[in-house]
C-alpha positions as CSV (number, residue, x, y, z in Angstrom):
1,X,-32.5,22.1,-17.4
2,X,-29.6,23.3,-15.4
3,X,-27.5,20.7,-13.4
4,X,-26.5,21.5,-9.7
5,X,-22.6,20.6,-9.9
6,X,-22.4,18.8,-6.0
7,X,-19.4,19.3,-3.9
8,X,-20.5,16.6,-1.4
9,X,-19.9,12.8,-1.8
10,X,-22.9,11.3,-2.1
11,X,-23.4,8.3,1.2
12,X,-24.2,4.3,-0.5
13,X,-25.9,2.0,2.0
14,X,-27.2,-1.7,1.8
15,X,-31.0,-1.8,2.7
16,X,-33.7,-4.6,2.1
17,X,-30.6,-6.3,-0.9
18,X,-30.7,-2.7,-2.8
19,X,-28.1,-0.3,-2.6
20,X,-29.4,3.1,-2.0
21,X,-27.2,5.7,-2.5
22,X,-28.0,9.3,-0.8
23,X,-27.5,12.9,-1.0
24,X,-27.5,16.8,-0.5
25,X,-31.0,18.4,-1.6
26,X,-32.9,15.2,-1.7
27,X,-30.8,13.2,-3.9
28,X,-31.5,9.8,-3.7
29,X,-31.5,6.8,-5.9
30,X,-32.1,2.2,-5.3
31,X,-30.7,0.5,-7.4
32,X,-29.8,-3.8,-7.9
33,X,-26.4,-4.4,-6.4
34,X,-25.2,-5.5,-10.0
35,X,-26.8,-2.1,-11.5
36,X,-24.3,-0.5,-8.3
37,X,-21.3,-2.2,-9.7
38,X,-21.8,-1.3,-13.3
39,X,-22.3,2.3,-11.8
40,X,-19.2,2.0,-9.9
41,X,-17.3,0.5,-13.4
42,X,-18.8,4.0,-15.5
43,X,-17.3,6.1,-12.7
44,X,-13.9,4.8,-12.1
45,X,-13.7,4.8,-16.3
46,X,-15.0,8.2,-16.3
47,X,-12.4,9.4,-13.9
48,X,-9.5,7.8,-15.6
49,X,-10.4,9.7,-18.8
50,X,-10.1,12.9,-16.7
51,X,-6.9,12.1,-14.6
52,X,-5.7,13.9,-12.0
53,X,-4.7,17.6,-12.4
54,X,-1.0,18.2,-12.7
55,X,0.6,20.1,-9.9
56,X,3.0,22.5,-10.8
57,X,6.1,22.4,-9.2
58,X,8.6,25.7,-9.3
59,X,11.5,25.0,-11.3
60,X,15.1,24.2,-8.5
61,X,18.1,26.4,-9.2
């Protein structure tokens, strides 16, 4: 199976106590709001292994 790399943040609402969270080409997933925060806890920990791309800067002089 071949995953679809999205280029769009995905939209997070509050409906009925769930959070449903929303996307391009159907996405679309309810979960509990303490299942949301452990999502949110994997993510940010995900994206602090990866780190921010390093500019470069041209040398002065």
């Amino acid at each position: 199976m071949t995953q679809q790399i999205l280029d769009t943040p995905l939209q997070a609402d509050v409906i009925d106590g769930g959070v449903v969270i929303t996307g391009p080409n159907g996405f679309q997933s309810t979960m509990t709001l303490d299942a949301a925060k452990a999502t949110v806890a994997r993510l940010q920990a995900v994206l602090g292994a990866v780190g921010e791309p390093e500019t470069y800067q041209k040398p002065l002089g």
